[in-house]
C-alpha positions as CSV (number, residue, x, y, z in Angstrom):
1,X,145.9,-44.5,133.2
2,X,148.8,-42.3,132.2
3,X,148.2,-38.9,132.0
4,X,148.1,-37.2,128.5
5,X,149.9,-32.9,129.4
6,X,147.3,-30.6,128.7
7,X,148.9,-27.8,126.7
8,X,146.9,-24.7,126.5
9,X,147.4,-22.4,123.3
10,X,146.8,-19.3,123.7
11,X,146.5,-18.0,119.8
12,X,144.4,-15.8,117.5
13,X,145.5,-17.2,114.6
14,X,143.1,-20.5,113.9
15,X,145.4,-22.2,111.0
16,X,148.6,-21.8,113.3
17,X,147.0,-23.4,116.3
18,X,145.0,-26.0,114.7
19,X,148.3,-26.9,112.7
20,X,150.1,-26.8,116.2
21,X,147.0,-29.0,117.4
22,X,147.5,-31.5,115.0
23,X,150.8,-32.3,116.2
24,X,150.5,-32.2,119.6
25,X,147.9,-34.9,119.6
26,X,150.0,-37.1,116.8
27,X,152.4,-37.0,119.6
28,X,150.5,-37.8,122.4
29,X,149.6,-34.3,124.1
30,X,145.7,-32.9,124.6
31,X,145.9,-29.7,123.0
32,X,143.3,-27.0,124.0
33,X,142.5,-23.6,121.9
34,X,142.3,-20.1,123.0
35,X,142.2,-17.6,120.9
36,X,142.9,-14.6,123.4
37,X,143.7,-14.3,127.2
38,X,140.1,-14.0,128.5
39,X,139.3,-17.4,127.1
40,X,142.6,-18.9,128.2
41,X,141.6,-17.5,131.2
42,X,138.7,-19.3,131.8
43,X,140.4,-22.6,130.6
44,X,143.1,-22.0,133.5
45,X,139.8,-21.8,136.3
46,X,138.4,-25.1,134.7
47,X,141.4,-27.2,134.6
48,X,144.8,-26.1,134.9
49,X,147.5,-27.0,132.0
50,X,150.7,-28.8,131.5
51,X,152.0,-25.9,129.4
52,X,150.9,-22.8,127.8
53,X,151.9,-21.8,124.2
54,X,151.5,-17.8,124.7
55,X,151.4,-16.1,121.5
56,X,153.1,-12.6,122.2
57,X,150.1,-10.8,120.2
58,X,147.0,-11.0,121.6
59,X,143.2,-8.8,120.8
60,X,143.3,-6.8,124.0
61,X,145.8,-7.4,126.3
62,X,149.0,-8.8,124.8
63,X,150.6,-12.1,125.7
64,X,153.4,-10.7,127.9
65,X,150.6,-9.1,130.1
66,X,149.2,-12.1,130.6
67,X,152.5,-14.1,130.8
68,X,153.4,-11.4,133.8
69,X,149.5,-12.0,135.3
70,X,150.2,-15.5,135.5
71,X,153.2,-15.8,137.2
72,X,152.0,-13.5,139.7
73,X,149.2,-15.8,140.7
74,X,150.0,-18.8,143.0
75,X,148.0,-21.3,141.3
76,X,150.1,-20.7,137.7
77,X,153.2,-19.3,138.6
78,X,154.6,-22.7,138.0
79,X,153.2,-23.7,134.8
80,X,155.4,-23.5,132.1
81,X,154.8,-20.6,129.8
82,X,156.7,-20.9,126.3
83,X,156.0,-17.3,124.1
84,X,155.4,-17.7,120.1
85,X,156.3,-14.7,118.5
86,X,157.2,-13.4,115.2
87,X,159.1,-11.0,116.9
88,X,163.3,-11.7,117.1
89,X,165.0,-8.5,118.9
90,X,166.9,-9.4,121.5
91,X,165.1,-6.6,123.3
92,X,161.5,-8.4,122.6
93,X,163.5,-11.7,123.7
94,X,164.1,-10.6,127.4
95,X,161.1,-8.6,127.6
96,X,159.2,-12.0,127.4
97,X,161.6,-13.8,129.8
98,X,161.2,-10.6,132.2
99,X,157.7,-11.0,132.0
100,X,158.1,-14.9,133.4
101,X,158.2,-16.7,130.4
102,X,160.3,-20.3,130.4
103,X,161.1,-20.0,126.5
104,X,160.8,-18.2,123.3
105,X,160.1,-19.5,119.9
106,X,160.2,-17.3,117.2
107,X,157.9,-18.1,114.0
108,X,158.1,-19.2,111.8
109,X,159.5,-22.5,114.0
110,X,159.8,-26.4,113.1
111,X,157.6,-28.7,114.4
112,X,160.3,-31.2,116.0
113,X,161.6,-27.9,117.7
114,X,158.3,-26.9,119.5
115,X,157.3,-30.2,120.9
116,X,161.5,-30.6,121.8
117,X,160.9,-27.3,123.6
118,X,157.7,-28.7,124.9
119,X,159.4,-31.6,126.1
120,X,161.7,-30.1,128.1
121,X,159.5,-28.3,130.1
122,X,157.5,-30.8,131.0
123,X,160.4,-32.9,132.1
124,X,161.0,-30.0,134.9
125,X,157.2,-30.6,135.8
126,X,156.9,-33.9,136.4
127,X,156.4,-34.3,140.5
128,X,159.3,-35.3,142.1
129,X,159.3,-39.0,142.9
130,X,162.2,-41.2,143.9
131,X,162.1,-44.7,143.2
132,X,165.1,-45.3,145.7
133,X,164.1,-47.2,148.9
134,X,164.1,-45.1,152.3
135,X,164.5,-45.7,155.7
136,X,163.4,-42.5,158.5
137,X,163.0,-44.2,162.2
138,X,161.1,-47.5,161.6
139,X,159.4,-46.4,158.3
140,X,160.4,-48.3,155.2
141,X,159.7,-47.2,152.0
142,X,160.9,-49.1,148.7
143,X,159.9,-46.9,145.8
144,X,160.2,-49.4,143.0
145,X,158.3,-52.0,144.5
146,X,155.9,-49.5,146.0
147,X,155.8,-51.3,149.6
148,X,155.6,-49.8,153.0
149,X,156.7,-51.4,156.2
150,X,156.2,-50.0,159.9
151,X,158.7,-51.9,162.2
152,X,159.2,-55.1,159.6
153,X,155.4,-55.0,159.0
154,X,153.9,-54.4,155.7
155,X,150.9,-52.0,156.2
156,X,148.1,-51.1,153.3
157,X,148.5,-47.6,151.5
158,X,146.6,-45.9,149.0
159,X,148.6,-44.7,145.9
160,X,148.3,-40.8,146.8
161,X,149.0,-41.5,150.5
162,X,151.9,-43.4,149.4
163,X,153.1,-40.9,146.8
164,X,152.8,-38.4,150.0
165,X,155.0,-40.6,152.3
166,X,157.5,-41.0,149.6
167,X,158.0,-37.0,148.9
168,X,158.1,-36.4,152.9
169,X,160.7,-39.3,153.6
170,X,163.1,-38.1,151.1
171,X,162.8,-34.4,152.3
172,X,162.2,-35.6,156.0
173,X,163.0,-32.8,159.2
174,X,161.4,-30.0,156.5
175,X,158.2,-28.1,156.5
176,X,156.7,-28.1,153.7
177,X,153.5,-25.9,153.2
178,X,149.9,-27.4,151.4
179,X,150.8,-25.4,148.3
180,X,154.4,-27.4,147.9
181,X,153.0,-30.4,148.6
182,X,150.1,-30.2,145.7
183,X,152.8,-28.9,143.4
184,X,155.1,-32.0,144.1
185,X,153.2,-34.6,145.1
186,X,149.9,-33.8,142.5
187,X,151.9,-32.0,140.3
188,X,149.0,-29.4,140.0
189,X,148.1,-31.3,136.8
190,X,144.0,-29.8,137.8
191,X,142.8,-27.2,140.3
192,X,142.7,-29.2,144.2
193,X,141.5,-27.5,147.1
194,X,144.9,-27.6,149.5
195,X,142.7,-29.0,152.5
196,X,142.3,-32.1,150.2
197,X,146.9,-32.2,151.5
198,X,144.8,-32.7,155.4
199,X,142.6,-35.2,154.1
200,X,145.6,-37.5,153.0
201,X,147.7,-36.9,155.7
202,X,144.7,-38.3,157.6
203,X,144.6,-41.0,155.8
204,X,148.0,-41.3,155.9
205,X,148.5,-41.3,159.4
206,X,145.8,-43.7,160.0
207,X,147.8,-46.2,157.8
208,X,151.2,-46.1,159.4
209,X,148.9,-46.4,162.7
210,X,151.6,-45.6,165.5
211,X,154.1,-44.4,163.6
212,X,151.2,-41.9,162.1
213,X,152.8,-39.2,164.9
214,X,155.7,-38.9,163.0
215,X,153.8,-37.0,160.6
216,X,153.6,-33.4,161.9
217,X,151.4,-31.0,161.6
218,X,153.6,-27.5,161.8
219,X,150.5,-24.5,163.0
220,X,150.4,-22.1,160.4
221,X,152.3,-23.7,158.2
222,X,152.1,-27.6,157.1
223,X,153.4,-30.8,157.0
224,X,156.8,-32.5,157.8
225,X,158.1,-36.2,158.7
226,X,160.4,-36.7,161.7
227,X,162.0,-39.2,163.6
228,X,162.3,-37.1,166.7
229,X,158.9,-38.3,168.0
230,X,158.9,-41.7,166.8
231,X,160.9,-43.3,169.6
232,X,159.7,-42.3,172.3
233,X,155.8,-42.4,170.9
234,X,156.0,-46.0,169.8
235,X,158.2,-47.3,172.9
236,X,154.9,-46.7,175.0
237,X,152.8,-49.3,172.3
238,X,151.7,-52.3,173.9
């Protein structure tokens, strides 16, 4: 089932955000209203967005407060954050940049140019994965096709293990901690504990069966694929 972005906005103003609302869903998006940053707030704890639409004034604290809160956070600081504002000064401009904003749009703004700006940001989130094949020891991975081998044999492989293998391959010899891995492998799309990462690699490493040592496990840190191990683990297989 493709996945619809979730774009949170974050306005007081009920005509502009149900106009806004409108559109978004008209072009495939799932738009959700709040109308100040308490209550966008608690939409961030139950499910975490695509996008936020951060109008820069807010009742109570304004939106560059909470655009500065956000980025500060580990679990948002990688959401896109675009700031609607009637303000224009070049001054209020890199204020809301400072403050960790991705873009500005200053009302009034066209339609076609919100959900271009939209657009692009969600084009930076999308998780990274290649469709390229990949070869690391005697690991084969053909992203198109979505086929794994282990020494010419095709082994079984669930669609998130697989989508794990596939980010580690192509960034094989690195560590890369539980936090990277949910940001590019889930795409932090909705809140996941980061010991579900250990429950996958598990699984993972179960799948490749022999050639499961290859997958690391870096104390204190997390996760990496190397070929260092794999020769002289699987030369003593029966």
């Amino acid at each position: 089932m493709r996945h619809l972005p979730k774009v949170l906005i974050v306005e007081d103003e009920s005509s502009i955000a149900e106009l806004i609302s409108v559109n978004l869903r008209h072009n495939g998006m799932t738009p959700i209203w709040a109308e100040d940053g308490e209550s966008a707030q608690r939409e961030i704890d139950a499910v975490l967005p695509d996008v936020i639409l951060l109008d820069w004034m807010l009742p109570g604290q304004s939106g560059v407060m909470w655009a500065r809160k956000w980025r500060n956070d580990p679990r948002t600081k990688s959401v896109p954050i675009l700031m609607l504002t009637a303000k224009s000064a070049e001054n209020d401009k890199v204020s809301g940049l400072d403050a960790g904003a991705d873009d500005y749009i200053t009302k009034p703004f066209s339609t076609q140019e919100l959900l271009a700006r939209i657009r692009a940001v969600l084009r930076r989130r999308t998780p990274e994965q290649s469709t390229e094949t990949v070869t690391i020891g005697c690991i084969h991975l053909d992203g198109a096709t979505h086929r794994v081998t282990v020494t010419d044999i095709p082994i079984k492989i669930g669609p998130t293990e697989f989508k794990l293998l596939n980010f580690l391959m192509h960034h094989s010899e690195r560590v890369h901690t539980r936090s990277q891995l949910l940001d590019k492998v889930w795409g932090d799309h909705v809140f996941i504990e980061e010991r579900t990462v250990d429950v996958h690699v598990k699984r993972l490493r179960e799948a490749l069966g022999a050639a499961g040592v290859m997958v690391e496990t870096v104390r204190g840190t997390g996760y990496r694929l190397t070929s260092q191990v794999q020769v002289d683990s699987l030369s003593q297989q029966p």
